[in-house]
C-alpha positions as CSV (number, residue, x, y, z in Angstrom):
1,X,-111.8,25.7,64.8
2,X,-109.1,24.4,62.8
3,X,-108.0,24.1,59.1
4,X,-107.7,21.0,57.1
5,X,-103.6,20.4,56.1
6,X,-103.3,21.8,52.4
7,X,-101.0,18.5,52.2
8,X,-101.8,15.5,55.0
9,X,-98.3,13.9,53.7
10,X,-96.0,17.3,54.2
11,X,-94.8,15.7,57.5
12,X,-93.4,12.4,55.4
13,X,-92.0,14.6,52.7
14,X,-90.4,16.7,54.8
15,X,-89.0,13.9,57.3
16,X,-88.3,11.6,53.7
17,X,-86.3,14.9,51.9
18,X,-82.8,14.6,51.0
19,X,-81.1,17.1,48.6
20,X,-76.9,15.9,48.1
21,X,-77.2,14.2,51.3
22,X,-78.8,17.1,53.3
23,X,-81.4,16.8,55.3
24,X,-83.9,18.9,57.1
25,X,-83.7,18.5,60.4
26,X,-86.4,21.4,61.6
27,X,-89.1,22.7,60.5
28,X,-90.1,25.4,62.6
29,X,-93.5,27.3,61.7
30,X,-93.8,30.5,63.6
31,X,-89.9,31.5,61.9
32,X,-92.0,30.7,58.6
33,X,-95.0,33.2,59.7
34,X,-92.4,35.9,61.1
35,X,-90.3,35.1,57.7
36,X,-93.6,35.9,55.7
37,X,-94.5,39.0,58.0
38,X,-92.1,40.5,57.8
39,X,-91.9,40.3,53.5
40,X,-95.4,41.6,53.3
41,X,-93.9,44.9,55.3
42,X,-90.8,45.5,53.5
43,X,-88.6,43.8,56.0
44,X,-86.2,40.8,56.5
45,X,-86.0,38.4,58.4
46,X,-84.8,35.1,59.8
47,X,-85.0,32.9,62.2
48,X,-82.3,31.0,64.1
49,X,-83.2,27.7,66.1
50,X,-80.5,25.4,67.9
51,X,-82.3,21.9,67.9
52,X,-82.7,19.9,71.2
53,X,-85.1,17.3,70.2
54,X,-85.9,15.2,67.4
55,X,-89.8,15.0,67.4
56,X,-89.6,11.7,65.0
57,X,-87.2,9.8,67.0
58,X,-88.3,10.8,70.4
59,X,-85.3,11.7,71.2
60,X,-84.4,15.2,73.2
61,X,-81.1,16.7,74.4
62,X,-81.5,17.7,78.2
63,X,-78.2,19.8,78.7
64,X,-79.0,21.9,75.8
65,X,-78.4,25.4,77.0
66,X,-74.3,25.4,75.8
67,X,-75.7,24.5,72.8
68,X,-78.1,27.6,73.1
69,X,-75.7,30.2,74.2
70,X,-73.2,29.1,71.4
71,X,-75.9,29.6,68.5
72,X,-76.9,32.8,69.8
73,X,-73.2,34.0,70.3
74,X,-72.8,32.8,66.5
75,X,-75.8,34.7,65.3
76,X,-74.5,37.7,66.9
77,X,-70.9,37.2,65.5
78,X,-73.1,36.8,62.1
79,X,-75.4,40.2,62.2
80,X,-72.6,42.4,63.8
81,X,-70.9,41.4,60.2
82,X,-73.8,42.1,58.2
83,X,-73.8,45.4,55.6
């Protein structure tokens, strides 16, 4: 079974969005449903993705795990400072 899309175009507004020159570059739905979870309980939370591949472009980083081990070295770095 599956769903109709609320919005058929949220791909091209998401790949055509551009706030001050920023972009987004990921759009990652299980964070969103963890994200949302996790609100309905009481909680926080986040998600934190290092990006290897760029679905629209077809283009995918191969030697991605530096990349991986630095973001989750940062996101450590980040929470051990958190209140």
């Amino acid at each position: 079974m599956r769903l109709e899309p609320q919005d058929v175009h949220l791909n091209e507004k998401i790949e055509s969005f551009d706030y001050r020159g920023r972009r987004i570059t990921n759009f990652e739905m299980e964070g969103s449903a963890l994200a949302g979870l996790a609100a309905l309980m009481g909680h926080r939370a986040a998600t934190i993705c290092t990006i290897i591949a760029q679905r629209v472009a077809l283009d995918a980083c191969t030697d991605y795990k530096p990349f991986v081990r630095r973001m989750i070295a940062t996101a450590l770095d980040k929470l051990a400072s958190l209140d």
